[in-house]
Short mmCIF file of the C-alpha atoms (twelve columns), coordinates in Angstrom:
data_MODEL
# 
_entry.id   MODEL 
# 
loop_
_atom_site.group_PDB 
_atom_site.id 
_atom_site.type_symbol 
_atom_site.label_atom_id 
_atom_site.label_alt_id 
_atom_site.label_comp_id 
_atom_site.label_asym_id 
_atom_site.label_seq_id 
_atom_site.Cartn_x 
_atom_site.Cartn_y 
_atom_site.Cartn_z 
_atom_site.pdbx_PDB_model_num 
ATOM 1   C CA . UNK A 1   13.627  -19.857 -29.327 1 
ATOM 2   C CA . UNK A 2   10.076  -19.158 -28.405 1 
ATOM 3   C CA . UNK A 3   8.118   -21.604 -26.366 1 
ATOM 4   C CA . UNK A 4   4.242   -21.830 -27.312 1 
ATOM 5   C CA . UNK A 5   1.975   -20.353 -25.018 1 
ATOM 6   C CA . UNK A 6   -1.494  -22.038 -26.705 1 
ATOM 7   C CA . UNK A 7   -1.899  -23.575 -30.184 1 
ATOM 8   C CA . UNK A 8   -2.542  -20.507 -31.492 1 
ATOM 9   C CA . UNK A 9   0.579   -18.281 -30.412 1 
ATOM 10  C CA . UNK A 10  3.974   -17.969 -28.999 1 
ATOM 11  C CA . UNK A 11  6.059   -16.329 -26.635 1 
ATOM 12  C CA . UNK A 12  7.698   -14.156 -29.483 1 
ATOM 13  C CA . UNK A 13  4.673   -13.194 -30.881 1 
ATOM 14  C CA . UNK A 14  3.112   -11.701 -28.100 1 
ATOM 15  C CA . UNK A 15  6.238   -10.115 -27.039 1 
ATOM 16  C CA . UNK A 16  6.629   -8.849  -30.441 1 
ATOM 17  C CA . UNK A 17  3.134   -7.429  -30.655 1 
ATOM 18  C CA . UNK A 18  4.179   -4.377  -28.184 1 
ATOM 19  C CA . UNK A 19  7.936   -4.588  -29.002 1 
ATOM 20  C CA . UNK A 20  9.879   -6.301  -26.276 1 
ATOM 21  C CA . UNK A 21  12.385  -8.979  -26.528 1 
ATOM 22  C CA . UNK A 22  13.260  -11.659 -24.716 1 
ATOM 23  C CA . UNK A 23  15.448  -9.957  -22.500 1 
ATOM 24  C CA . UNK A 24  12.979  -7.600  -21.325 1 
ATOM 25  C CA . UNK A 25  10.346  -10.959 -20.531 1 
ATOM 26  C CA . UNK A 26  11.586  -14.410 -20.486 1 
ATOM 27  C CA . UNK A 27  9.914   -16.911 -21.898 1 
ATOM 28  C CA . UNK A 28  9.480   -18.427 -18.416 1 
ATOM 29  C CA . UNK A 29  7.672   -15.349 -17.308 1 
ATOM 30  C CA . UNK A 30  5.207   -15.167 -20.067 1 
ATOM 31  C CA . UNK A 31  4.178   -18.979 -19.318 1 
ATOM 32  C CA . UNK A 32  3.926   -17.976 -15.037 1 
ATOM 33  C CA . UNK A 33  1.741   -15.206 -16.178 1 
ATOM 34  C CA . UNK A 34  -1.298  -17.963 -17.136 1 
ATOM 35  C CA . UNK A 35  -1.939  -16.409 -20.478 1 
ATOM 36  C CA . UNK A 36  -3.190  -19.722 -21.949 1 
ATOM 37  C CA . UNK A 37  -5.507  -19.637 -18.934 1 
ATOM 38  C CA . UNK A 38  -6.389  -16.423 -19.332 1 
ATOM 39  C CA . UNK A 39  -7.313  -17.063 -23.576 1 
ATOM 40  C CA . UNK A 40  -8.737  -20.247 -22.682 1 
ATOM 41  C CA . UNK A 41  -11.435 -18.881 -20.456 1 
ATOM 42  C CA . UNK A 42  -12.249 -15.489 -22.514 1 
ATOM 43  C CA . UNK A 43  -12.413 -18.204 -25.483 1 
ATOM 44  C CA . UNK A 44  -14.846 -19.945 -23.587 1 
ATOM 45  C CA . UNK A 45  -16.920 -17.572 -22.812 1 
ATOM 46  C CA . UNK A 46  -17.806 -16.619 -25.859 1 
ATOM 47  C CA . UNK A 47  -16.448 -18.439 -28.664 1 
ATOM 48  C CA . UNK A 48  -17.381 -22.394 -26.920 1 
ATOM 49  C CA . UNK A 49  -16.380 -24.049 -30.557 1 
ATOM 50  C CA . UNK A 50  -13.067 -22.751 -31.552 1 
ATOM 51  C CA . UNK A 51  -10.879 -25.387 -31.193 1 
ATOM 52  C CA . UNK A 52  -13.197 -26.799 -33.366 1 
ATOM 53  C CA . UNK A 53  -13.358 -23.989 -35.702 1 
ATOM 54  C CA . UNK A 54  -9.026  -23.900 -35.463 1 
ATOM 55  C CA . UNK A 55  -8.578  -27.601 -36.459 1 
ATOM 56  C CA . UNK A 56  -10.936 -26.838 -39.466 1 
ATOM 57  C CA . UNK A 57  -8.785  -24.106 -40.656 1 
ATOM 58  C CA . UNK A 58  -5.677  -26.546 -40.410 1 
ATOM 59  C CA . UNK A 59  -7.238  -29.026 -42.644 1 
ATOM 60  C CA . UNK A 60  -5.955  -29.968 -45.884 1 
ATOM 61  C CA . UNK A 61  -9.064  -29.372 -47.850 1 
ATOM 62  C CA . UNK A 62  -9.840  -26.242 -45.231 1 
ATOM 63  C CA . UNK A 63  -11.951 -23.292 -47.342 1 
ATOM 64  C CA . UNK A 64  -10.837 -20.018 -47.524 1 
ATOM 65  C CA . UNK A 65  -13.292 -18.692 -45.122 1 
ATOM 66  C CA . UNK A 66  -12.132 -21.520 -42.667 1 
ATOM 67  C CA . UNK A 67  -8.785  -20.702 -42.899 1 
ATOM 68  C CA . UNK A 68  -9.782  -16.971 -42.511 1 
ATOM 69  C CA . UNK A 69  -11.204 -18.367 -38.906 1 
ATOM 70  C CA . UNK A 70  -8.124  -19.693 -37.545 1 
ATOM 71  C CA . UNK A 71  -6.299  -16.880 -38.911 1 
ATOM 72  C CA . UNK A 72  -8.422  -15.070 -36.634 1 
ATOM 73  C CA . UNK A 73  -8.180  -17.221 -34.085 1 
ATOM 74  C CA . UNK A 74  -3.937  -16.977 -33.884 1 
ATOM 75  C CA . UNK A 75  -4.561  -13.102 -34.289 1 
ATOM 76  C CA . UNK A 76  -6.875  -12.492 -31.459 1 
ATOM 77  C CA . UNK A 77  -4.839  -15.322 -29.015 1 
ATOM 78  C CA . UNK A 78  -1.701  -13.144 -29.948 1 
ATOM 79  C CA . UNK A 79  -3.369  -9.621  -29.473 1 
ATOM 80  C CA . UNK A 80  -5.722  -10.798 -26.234 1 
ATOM 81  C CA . UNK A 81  -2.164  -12.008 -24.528 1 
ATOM 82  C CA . UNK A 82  -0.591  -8.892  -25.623 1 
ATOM 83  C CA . UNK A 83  -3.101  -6.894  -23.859 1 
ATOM 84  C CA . UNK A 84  -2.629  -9.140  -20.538 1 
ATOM 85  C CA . UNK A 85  0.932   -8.453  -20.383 1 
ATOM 86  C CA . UNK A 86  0.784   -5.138  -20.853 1 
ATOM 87  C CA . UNK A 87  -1.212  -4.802  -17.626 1 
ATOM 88  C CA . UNK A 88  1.087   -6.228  -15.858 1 
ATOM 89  C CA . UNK A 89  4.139   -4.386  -17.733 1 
ATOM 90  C CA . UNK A 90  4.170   -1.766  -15.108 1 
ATOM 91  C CA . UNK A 91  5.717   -4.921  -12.652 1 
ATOM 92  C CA . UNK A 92  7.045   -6.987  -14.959 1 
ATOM 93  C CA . UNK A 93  9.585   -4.673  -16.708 1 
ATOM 94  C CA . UNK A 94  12.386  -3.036  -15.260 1 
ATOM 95  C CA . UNK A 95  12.281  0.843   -16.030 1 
ATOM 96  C CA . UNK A 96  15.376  1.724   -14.272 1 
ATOM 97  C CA . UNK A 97  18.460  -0.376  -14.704 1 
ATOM 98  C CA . UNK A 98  21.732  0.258   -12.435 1 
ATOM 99  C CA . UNK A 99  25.195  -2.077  -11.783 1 
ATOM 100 C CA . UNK A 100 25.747  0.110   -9.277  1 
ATOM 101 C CA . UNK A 101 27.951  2.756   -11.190 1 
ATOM 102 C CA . UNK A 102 25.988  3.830   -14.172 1 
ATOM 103 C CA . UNK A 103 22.167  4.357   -14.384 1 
ATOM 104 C CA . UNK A 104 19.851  3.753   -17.296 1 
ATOM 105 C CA . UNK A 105 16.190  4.837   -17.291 1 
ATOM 106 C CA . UNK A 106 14.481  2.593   -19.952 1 
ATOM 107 C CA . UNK A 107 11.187  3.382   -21.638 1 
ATOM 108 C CA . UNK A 108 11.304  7.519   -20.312 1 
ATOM 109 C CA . UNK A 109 8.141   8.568   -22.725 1 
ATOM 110 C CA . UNK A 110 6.465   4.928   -22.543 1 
ATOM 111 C CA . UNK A 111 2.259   6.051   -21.742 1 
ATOM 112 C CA . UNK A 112 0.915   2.291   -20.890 1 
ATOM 113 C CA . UNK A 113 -2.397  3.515   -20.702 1 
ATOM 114 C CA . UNK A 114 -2.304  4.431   -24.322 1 
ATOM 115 C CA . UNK A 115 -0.374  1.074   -24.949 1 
ATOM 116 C CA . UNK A 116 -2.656  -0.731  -23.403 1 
ATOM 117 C CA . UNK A 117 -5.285  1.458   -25.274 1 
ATOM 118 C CA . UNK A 118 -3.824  0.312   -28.632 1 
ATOM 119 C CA . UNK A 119 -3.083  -3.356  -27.694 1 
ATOM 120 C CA . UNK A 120 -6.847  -3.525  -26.515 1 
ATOM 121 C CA . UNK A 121 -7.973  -1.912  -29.875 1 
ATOM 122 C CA . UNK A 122 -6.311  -4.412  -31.673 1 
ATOM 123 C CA . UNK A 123 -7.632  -7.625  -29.974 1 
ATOM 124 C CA . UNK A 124 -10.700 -6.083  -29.931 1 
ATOM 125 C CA . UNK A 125 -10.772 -5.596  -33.982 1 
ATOM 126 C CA . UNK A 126 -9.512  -9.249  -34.178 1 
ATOM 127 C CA . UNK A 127 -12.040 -10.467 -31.775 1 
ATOM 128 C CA . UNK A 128 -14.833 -8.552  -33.763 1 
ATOM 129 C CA . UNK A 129 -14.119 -9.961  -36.999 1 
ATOM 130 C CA . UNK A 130 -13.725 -13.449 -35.761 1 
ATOM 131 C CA . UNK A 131 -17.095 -13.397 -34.115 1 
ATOM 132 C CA . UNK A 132 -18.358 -12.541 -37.678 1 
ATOM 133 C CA . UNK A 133 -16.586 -15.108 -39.715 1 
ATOM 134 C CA . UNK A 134 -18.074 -17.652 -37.553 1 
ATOM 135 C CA . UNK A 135 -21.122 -16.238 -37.967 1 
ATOM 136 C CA . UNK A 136 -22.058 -14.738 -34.792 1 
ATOM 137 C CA . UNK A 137 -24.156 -11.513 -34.633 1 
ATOM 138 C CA . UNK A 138 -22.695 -9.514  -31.703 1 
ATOM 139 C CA . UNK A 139 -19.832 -10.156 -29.831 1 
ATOM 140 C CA . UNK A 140 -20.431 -8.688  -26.602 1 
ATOM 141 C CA . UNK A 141 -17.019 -7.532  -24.490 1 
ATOM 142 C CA . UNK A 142 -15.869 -5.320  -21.757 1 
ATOM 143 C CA . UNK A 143 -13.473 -2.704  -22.541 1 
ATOM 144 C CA . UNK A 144 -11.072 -2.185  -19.622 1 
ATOM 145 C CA . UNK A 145 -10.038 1.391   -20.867 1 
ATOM 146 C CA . UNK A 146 -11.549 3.952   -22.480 1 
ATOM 147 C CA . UNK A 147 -11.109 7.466   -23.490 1 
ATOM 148 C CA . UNK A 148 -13.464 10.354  -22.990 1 
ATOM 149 C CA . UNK A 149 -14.249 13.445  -25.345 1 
ATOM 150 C CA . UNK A 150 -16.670 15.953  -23.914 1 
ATOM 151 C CA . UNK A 151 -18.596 17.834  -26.597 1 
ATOM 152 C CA . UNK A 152 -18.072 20.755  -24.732 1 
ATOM 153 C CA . UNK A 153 -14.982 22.736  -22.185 1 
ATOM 154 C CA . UNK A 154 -15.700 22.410  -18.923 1 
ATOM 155 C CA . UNK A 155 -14.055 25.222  -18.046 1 
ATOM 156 C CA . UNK A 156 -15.222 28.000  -20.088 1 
ATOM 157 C CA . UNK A 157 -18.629 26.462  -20.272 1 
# 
């Protein structure tokens, strides 16, 4: 049974964004993590209004474009938490599991930075297209990973 982390999401949505269950994160270890703290301040920041903009979306006579909003809303709380527990995956998540006789290595091939690359993506596209449907210009945001392309080998010049 998941436990809600905000009005807008649960424990088994976030998990299930990057495909863990509860037995790789508790409940009880999503809720330590602050994640409503976390959403709640980010929200802040630059979205001030959307718990007004959420309750709107709930209404009975809500609009479509309202309801589009707290759509949104649930999608970039989901995606944004996502993205904070997979920086802390790395020490959160036990890789290598042992009962003292038999060894398992979880997760051999698992790259977090492109994970975390994805997950970011993602709440970033959500985050960008809620900013819009509540009719803000520019949502400014910092991304906390990027990847590089040179035009050119740096090698062979």
């Amino acid at each position: 049974m998941s436990e809600a982390i905000t009005a807008y999401t649960n424990t088994d949505a976030v998990r299930g964004a990057v495909g863990l269950t509860p037995g790789d994160i508790p409940d009880s270890s999503l809720i330590d993590q602050q994640l409503a703290l976390e959403l709640e301040a980010d929200l802040a920041v630059w979205l001030p209004d959307h718990a007004t903009l959420y309750a709107a979306g709930l209404d009975a006579g809500a609009t479509a474009a309202e309801k589009l909003s707290t759509a949104y809303i649930q999608l970039y709380a989901q995606w944004f938490c996502a993205s904070m527990l997979v920086a802390q995956m790395t020490l959160g998540i036990p890789m290598r599991i042992s009962d003292g006789k038999t060894e398992m290595q979880r997760f051999p091939s698992l790259d977090l930075e492109a994970l975390m690359a994805r997950v970011s993506a993602r709440s970033a596209l959500y985050k960008t297209r809620l900013a819009e449907s509540a009719g803000q210009a520019e949502v400014l945001s910092t991304s906390i990973m990027q990847v590089g392309n040179p035009d050119y080998d740096p090698v062979t010049g």
